[in-house]
N, C-alpha and C positions, 0 to 999 in steps of 0.2 A: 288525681285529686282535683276540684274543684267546679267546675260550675255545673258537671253529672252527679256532684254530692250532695245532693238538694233540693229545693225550690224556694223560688220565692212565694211565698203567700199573700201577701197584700199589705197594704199600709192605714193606717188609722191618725188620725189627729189627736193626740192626748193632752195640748196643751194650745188652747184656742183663742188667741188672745186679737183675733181680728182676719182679714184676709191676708192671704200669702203675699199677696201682691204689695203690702204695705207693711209686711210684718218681717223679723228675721227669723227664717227658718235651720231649725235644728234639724237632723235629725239623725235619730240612732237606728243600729241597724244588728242584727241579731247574726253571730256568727261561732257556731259551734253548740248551738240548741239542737237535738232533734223535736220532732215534731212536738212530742208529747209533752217538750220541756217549753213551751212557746208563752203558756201561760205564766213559767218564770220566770221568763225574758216582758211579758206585760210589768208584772211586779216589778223585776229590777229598772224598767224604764223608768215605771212613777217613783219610785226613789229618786233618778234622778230629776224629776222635774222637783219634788220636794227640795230637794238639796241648793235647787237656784234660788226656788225663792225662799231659802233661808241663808244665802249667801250676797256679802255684798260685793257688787253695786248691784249683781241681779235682781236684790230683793226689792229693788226699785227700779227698773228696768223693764221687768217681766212684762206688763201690759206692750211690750214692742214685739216679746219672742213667743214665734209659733216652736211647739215641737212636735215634731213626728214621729211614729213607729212603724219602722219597716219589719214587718215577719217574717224571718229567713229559715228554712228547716235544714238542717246539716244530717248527713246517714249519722253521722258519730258526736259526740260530744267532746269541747275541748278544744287543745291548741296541741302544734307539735311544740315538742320538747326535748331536741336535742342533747344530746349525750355529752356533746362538746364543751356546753357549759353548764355541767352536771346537773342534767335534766335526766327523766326518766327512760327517755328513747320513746317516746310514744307517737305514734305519727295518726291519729285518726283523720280521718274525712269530711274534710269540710269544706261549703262551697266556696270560702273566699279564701282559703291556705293560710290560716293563722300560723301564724311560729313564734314562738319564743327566739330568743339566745343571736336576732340579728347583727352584722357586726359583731360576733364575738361577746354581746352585751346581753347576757340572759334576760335583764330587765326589761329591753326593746323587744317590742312586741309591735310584729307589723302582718300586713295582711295583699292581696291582692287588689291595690288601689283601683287600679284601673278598671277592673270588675267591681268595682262595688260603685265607684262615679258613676257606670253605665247602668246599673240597676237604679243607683238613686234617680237618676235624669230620668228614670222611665217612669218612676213613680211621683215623685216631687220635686218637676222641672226647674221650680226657683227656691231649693236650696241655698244658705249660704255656708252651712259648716255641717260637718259629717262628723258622728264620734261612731266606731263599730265596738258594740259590749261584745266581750270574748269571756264564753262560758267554761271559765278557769279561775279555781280559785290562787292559783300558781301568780306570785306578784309580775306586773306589765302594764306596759302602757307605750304612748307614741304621738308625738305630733306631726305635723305636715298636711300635705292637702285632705287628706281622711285621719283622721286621730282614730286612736284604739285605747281600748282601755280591760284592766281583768277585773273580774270580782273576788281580788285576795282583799284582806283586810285593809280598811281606807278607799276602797273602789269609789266610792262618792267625790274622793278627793283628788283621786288621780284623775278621775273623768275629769274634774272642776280644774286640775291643773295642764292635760293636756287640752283642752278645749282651749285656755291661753294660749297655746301655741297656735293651733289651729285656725281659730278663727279669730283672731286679735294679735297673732305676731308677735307673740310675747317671749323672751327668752329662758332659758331657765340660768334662775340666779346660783345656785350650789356651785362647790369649786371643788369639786372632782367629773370625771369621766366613767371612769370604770368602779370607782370607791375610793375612798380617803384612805389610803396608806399601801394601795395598789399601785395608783398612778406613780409613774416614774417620769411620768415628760409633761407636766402638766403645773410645772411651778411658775411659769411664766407667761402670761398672755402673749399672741405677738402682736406685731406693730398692725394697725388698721382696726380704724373704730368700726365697730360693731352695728350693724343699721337695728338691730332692735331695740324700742324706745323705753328698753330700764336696764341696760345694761350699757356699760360706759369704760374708757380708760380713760378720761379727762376727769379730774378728782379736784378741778378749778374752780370757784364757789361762783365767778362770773359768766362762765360760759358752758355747763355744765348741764346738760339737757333738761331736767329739773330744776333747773337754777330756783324758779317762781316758790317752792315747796320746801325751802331749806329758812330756818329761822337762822338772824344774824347772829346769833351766839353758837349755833353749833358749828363746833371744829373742822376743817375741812383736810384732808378725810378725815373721817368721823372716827375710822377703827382704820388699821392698818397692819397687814400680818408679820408679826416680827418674824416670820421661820417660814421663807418660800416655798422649803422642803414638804412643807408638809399642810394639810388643811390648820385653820385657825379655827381651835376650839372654846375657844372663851367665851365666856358672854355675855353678852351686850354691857356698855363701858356708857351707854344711856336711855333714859326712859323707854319702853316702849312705843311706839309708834313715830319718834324721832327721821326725819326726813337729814341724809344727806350723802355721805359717801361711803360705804363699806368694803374693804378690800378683800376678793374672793368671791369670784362671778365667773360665767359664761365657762364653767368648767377647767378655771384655771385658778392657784392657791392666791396669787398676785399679780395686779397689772389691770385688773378689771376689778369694774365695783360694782354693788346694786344698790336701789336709792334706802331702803332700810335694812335692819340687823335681821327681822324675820319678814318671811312672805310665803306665799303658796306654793311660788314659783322656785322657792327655795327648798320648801320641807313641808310634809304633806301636816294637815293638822292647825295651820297658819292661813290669818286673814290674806288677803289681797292687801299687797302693799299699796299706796296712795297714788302711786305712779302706774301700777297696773290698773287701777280702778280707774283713773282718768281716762288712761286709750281707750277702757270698755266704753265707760259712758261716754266719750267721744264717737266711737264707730257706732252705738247704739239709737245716737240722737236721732237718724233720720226716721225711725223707723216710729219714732214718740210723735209725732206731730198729729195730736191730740187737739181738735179742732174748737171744740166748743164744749156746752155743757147743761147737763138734763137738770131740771130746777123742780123740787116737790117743797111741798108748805104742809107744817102742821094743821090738821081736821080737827079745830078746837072741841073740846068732851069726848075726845079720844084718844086713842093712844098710837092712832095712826100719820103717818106722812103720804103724803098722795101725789102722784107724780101730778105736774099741769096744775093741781090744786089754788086758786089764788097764783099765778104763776105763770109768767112764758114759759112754757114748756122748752126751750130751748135756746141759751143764748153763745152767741160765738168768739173768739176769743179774736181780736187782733192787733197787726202791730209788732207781735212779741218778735226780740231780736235773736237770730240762729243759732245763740247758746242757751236758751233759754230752759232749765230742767224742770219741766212740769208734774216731772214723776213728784216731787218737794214741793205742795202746794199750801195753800191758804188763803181765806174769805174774811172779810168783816163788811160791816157797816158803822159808820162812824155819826148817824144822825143826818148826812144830808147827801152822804156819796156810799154806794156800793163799790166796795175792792177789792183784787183779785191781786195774790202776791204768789213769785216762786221763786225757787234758787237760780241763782248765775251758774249754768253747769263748770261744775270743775270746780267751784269755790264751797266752802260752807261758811264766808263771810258777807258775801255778796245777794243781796236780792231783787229781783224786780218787782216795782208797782205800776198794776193796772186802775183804771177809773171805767164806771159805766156809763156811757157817754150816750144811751137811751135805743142804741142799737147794741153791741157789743161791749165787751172788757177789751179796754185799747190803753195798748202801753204807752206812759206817761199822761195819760188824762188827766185833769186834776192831778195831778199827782207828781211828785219827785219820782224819776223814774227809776234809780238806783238809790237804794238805803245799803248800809252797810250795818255790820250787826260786832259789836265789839265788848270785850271783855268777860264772854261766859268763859267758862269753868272749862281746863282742858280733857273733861273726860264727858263733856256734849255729844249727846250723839243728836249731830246734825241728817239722821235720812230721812226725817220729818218734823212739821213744826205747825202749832197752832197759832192763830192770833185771834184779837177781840179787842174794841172800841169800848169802852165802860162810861163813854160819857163826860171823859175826863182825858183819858190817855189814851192813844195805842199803843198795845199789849203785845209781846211773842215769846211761843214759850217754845223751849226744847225740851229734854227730855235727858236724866244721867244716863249712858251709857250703862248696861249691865241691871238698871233699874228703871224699867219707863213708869211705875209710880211714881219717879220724884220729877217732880217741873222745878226748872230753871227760868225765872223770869225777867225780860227786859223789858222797858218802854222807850218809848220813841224820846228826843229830844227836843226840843222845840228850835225851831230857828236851823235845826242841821240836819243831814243826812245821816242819823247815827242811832242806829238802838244801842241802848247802851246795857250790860247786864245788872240788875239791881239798883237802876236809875229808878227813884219814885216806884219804887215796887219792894213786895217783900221777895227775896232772891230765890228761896228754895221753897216747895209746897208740895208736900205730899200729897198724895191720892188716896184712899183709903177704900175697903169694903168690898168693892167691886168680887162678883164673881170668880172663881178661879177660870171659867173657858172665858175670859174676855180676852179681843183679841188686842194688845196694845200697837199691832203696826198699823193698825185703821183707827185714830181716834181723831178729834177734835172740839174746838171750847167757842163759847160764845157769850155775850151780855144781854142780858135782855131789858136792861133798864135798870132793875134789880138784887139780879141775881146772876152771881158768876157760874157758869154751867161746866160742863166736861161728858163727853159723850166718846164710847170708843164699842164696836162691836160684840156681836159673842161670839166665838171662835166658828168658826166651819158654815157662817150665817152669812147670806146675802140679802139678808131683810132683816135680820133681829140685832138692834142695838142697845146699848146700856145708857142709864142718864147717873148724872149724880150731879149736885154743885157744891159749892163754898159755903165751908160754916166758919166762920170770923173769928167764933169762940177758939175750935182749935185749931185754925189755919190752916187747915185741910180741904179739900175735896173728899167729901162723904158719899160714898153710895146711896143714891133713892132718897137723899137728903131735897125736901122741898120739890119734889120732882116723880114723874112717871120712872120707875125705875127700869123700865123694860119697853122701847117703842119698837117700832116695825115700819119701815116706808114699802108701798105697794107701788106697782103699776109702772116701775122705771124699766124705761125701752134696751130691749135685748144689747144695743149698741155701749147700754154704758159700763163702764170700768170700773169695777166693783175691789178694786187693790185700792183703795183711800177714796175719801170723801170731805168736805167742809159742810160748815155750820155759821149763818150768822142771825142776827135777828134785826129787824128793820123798823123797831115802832111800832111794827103793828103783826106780823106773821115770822116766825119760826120758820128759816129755808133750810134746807140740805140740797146738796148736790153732788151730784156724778158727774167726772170728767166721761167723754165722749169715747170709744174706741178709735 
């Protein structure tokens, strides 16, 4: 068996988010398809590229990651399935020797790494992370230098949690081995800390790898398992999304922690906890440096934007400091300065301001170069945010978590570095009417003197967006209220990034803009 059980067929780019050379490449690879099954191995890839960008931090990331699809035809379909760990005994033919039941662990699912490194390098020399889909609906998975993953029920999320390992070094936080009430030696961590960066035996609020992510009220450890004997089944003793110590990690009941009570890395079905989203969007950063930006202006008596329109076609961004998350952006004008704002990667309190200083958006122009953003609501979802100048105040809005109809609004301070939530603003403001395909992870707001605006795509469109603005009467954001309910910008250059967008207005022209690939 193996590399006579086959062929390779060729590779495809299915998720093209710029050159390889500048991009992080994925790529999957097809192992235990025959021929004929190749077009379901197409399908289950774009699953997975769906699944990233509906998963965070990817879902703001993805303009960095290329993915690939390598075509592999196997004589047979499948993985073996040893007998030993009450599998079926089935050994078909395939090019890279999947198996089940490695180490005694039916759920370990591995493959012939070394052969599949050397097929990848022939195909997509600057890979950075390898997952091989195993056409079995039979549960598996695996990290290390090549990840595997099966398509038994949850395959999206097994992919999404051995790719943690994979290609971010992530460990898995669950506190069993073989299963909870199997393990016999597995009650006690041993001595020596752990180098993967969310899993810990120091449960010390001061020097605690996470330290920066732990609020001073929560209890250090947070949960603790009263019974070594055995996994700890209780749950959660606080809030969800609570950053701090929990006992039962790195496949032991006690002794080791993980930084929350659920995560990926622990149970499939669960966000990324806050400490795995950081190493992504830390190892992701290089890959975002997102240059500049395509500038189009409303074609007044129509209902069009026009790249170059009224407009430098292209302005560059610099200055910005090496944390700087521009996947989290925003635009205003404020009557005599154009600015460009984004998050402090890692933080959702911290932001940067730019000024246009007649060549570029240069950090700290004009401008305080760090605001801080204090006292929204803790069910914010910070993966994007709008702002806007009204003339009076700058404005920024979030967005509730589980609802991006409803804005959460702050304004600036005067005299400080400080948004504050519901400072001089009314605090909550629906959205109203809009279309059911609008798409709410591309949207953004603007002033135009008069009128408060909100603008957010239609689903599946890289040219058609929605308008709506502020009716005062009911404190809303009304669809097509005072407004073109439906615009379209034309003519923006293949290079731009069509995953978010801003909006400001300047006195006199209506901008939109695309960041750069």
């Amino acid at each position: 068996m193996g590399a006579t059980d086959g062929s390779i067929v060729g590779v495809s780019k299915i998720l093209d988010s710029g050159p390889d050379a500048a991009r992080y490449n994925i790529v999957l690879v097809a192992e235990g398809y025959q021929a004929a099954q190749l077009g379901q191995f197409a399908t289950d890839a774009l699953a997975f590229v769906n699944a990233l960008r509906a998963t965070a931090p990817f879902d703001r990331l993805i303009t960095g990651i290329n993915v690939h699809r390598l075509d592999v035809s196997s004589t047979d379909a499948g993985a073996d399935e040893p007998t030993a760990c009450g599998g079926s005994g089935a050994t078909p033919r395939t090019f890279f020797d999947a198996t089940f039941c490695t180490s005694g662990i039916q759920r370990l699912l591995t493959v012939d790494s070394t052969r599949v490194v050397q097929a990848v390098n022939a195909q997509v020399p600057g890979w950075h992370a390898i997952l091989v889909v195993v056409n079995s609906t039979t549960y598996g998975g695996a990290g290390g230098t090549v990840g595997t993953y099966s398509l038994a029920a949850g395959a999206l999320d097994i992919a999404l949690h051995e790719l943690g390992h994979t290609a971010f070094g992530l460990a898995d936080e669950y506190e069993y081995y073989q299963g909870c009430g199997v393990d016999t030696d597995r009650n006690n961590h041993p001595a020596g800390e752990p180098t993967e960066p969310n899993v810990t035996l120091n449960s010390n609020r001061d020097t605690i790898k996470w330290r920066d992510l732990i609020a001073p009220t929560t209890a250090m450890p947070t949960m603790a398992n009263p019974d070594c004997a055995n996994c700890d089944g209780r749950p959660s003793a606080v809030p969800a999304g609570t950053v701090g110590a929990f006992e039962g990690a790195h496949y032991h009941h006690c002794g080791a922690y993980r930084p929350q009570f659920s995560c990926l890395m622990r149970a499939l079905g669960q966000p990324l906890c806050a400490v795995c989203q950081r190493v992504i969007d830390d190892t992701m950063q290089p890959f975002l440096r997102l240059a500049s930006l395509n500038q189009a202006a409303w074609v007044a008596g129509t209902s069009t934007y026009r790249f170059g329109h009224h407009s430098i076609p292209n302005i560059a961004i610099a200055g910005e400091p090496s944390d700087s998350d521009r996947a989290r952006w925003a635009m205003l004008h404020d009557g005599a300065m154009y600015r460009f704002y984004c998050f402090k990667r890692g933080t959702n309190d911290r932001v940067y301001q730019f000024g246009y200083n007649g060549l570029s958006y240069e950090h700290g122009h004009g401008s305080i170069p760090e605001l801080s953003l204090v006292g929204f609501p803790a069910d914010t979802d910070a993966t994007s945010f709008a702002m806007l100048h009204d003339g009076s105040a700058y404005r920024l809005y979030m967005r509730r978590s589980g609802n991006p109809q409803l804005l959460y609004q702050a304004a600036w301070v005067p005299g400080t570095t400080r948004y504050q939530y519901g400072y001089n603003s009314i605090p909550q403001i629906p959205v109203t009417g809009f279309p059911s395909d609008t798409d709410w992870a591309r949207w953004a707001m603007l002033h135009d003197g008069g009128v408060y605006r909100v603008y957010a795509f239609k689903r599946n469109s890289d040219t058609i967006f929605y308008q709506g603005s502020y009716n005062p009467v009911t404190q809303a954001y009304e669809f097509g209220l005072s407004s073109i309910p439906q615009l379209s910008v034309e003519n923006m250059p293949a290079n731009s990034d069509r995953t978010s967008f801003a909006m400001l207005h300047d006195n006199v022209d209506y901008r939109f803009y695309f960041q750069t690939r």
